[in-house]
N, C-alpha and C positions, 0 to 999 in steps of 0.2 A: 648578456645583450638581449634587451626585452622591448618587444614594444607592440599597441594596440592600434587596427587601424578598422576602418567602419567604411563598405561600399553598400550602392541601393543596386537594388535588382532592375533591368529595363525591360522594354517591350519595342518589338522592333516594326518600322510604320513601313521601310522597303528592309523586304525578308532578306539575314541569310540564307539558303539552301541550296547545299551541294558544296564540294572544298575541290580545290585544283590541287591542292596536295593534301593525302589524308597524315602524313606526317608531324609536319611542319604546322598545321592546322590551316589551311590558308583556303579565304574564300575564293569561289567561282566568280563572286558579283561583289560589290562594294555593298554598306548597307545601314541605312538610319534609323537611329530607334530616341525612345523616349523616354530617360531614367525615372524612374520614377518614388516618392517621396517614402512608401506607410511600411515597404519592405526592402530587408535592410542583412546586412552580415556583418558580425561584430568578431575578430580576431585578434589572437593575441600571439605571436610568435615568441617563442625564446630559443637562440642559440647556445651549447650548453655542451660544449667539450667534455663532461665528467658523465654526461650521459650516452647509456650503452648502447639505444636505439633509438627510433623517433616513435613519438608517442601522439595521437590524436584523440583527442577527447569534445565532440558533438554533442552540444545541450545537457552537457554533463554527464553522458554518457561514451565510454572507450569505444572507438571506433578501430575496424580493420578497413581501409579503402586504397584501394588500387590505384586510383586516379589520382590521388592525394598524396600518396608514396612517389607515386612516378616525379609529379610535381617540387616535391620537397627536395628530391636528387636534383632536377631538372636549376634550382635556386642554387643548389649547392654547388653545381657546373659553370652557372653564370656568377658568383660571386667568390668563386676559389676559397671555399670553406669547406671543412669536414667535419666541421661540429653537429653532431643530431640536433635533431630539433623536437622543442615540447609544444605543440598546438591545442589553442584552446579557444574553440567557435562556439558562439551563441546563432542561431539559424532564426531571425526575426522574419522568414516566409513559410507560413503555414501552408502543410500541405494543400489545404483546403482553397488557397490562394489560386490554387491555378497557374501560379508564376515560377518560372523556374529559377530557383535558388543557387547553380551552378553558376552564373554570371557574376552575383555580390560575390559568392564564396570564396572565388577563384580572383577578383579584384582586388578582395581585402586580403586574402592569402601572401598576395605579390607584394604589396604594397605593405607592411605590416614585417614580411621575410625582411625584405630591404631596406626596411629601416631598424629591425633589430641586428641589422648586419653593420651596422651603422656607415652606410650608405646614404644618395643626397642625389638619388636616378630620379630621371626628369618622368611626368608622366606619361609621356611617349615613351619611354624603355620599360615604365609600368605597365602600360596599355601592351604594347611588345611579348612582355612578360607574360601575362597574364590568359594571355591568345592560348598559351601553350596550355592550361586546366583547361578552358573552354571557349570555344568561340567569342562568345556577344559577351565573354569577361572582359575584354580590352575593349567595350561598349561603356559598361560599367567604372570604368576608373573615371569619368566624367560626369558629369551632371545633364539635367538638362534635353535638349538634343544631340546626338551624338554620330559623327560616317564615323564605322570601321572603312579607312581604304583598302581595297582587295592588293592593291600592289604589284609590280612587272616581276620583281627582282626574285628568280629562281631561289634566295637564302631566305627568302619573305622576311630581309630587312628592314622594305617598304611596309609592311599592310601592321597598321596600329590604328587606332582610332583618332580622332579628332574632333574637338568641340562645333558643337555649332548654335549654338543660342544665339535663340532670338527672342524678343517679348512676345513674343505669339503664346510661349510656354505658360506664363503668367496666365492667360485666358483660357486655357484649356484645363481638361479633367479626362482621367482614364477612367471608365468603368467597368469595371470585371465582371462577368455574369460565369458563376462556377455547373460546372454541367455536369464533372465529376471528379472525384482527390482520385481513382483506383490508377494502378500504374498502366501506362498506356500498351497496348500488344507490339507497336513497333516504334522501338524509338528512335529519339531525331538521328542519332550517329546512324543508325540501322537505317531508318530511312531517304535520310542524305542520298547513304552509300547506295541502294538499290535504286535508287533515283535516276543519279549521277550515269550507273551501268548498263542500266535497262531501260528508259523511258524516252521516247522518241522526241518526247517535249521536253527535255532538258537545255538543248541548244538553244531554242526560242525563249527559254524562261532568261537564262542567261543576259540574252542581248535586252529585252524587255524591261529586264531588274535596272537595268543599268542607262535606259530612257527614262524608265521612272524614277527613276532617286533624282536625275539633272531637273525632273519635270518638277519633283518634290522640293529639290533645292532652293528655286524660283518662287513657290508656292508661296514656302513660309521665311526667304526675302521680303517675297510682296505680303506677309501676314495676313496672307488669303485663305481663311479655314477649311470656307466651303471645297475651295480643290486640294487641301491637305488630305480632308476628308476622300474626295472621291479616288485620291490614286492610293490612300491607302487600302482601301477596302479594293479596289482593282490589283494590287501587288498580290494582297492577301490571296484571294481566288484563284490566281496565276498562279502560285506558289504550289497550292494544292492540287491544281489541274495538273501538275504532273506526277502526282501519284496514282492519279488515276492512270494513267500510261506505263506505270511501271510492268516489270514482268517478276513476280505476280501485282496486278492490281494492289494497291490497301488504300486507305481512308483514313482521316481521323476525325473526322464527321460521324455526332452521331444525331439522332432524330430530335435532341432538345437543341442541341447548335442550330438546327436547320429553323428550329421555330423563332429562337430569338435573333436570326438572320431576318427574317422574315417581322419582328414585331421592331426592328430597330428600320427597315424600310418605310411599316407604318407612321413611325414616330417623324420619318422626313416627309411623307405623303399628308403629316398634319403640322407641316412648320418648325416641327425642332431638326436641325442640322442635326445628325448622329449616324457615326459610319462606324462600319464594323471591322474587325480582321482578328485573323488564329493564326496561333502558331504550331508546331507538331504536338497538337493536342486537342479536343475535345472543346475546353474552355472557351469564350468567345469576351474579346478588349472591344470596346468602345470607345471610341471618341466624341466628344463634345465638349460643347463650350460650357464655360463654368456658372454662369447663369441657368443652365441647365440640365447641369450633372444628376439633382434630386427630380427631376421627373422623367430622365432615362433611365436611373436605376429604380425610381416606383414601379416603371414599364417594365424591366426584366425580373421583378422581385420574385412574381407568381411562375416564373418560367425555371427560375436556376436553384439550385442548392444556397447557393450565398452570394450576392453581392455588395462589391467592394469600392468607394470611391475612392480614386487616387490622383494626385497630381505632381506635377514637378520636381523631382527629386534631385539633392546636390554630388557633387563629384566625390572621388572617394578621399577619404583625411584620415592620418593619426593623428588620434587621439591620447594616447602617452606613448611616451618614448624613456625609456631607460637604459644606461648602458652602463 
């Protein structure tokens, strides 16, 4: 039982950050993002009773991963199998990308498991699934625009993602400005968590996140850019202002993000709409409209290591199926 399935990676316009259960993976805030098309995860699962353990092979290299193991038990509990499993990923997000690669990976993983199960799960129990590798994975089993809903229900039955396309997507472009590939000093799980424990602005982020996705909802209803724009670069900021409040302090700001904050301001202070936002990292997304994606990434060339234009990316698909 074999089969391939292809998710894109997203970027999220009202942030996750912070989980109500670190278990279960389950957000604090409901949260929009925007899949997007250039980078991608290509997986191929095989079910395989005669093999003696699970095997993962990354870019053609054998991997030993933790989260990946867990994951594969985690399949095998939801579809009443005990057959190991042979994985084998193609990673089409460069480090260099700036984008985190755990979202497709863990899309295409679920999706990809479940149909070499040979299975016929809706993508609500993919999105479901997939929660469980990594948050903004059950983002990625969609295209497009995408809520994860955060959910009431204490078994986090409730919190999967859900479509939200609109033709607004069509108009728009992401631009990536890379600031740095090096791995970051605290990462997002680590910072979540220290967030979530110590920062006095976690409560307000909370209720904040969750005015601005209703505000963002409306936005790009009414295919309003300019205030897609402004509540995402205002999420973004919020996001961050509560790391500043943690105990201890940390940052993911470093002094080239602050410039191309700063040169993407410019770029509206001379008529091109372009707003900014980061996620727990360094890197800084852009949005703009596609009329004008080459003269916001002219603007950030001389600033970043590498920029990237990207646009609208589709839901996640197998692509063969064998059984």
């Amino acid at each position: 039982m074999r089969a391939t399935a292809i998710a894109h990676t997203n970027v999220a316009l009202i942030k996750y950050w912070g989980k109500r259960d670190e278990h279960l993976i389950l957000p604090a805030n409901s949260s929009l993002s925007f899949t997007v098309d250039k980078f991608y995860t290509k997986t191929t699962v095989e079910w395989d009773g005669n093999l003696a353990q699970d095997t993962f092979i990354l870019n053609n290299e054998h991997k030993t991963d933790a989260k990946v193991a867990r994951f594969i038990d985690k399949m095998r509990e939801e579809f009443g199998i005990s057959a190991k499993a042979k994985i084998t990923s193609e990673n089409h997000v460069p480090t260099a990308a700036g984008l985190a690669s755990s979202a497709s990976a863990f899309a295409a993983l679920a999706l990809a498991g479940s149909s070499a199960a040979g299975r016929k799960d809706t993508k609500e129990y993919i999105s479901r699934l997939a929660r469980f590798g990594s948050g903004s994975a059950s983002r990625s089993v969609f295209g497009d625009f995408v809520i994860w809903e955060k959910g009431e229900l204490a078994d986090g039955s409730d919190s999967f993602a859900v479509p939200f396309t609109n033709k607004l997507c069509d108009k728009m472009s992401l631009v990536v400005a890379v600031v740095s590939d090096k791995e970051k000093k605290v990462s997002s799980r680590d910072g979540m968590r220290l967030t979530v424990e110590t920062s006095p602005f976690f409560e307000k982020w909370v209720s904040a996140a969750e005015t601005d996705l209703e505000e963002m909802k409306q936005a790009i209803l009414d295919e309003n850019f300019i205030k897609v724009g402004e509540i995402t670069e205002r999420n973004g900021m919020k996001m961050h202002a509560t790391t500043l409040g943690a105990e201890p302090p940390f940052t993911y700001f470093q002094p080239k993000s602050l410039e191309i904050m700063d040169a993407v301001r410019e770029l509206r202070e001379n008529g091109i709409p372009a707003y900014f936002t980061m996620d727990a990292g360094p890197n800084v997304k852009v949005i703009c409209e596609r009329e004008n994606e080459n003269i916001v990434a002219d603007k950030l060339s001389g600033l970043a290591k590498n920029v990237l234009i990207c646009h609208a990316g589709k839901e996640a698909s197998v692509v063969s199926d064998e059984k």
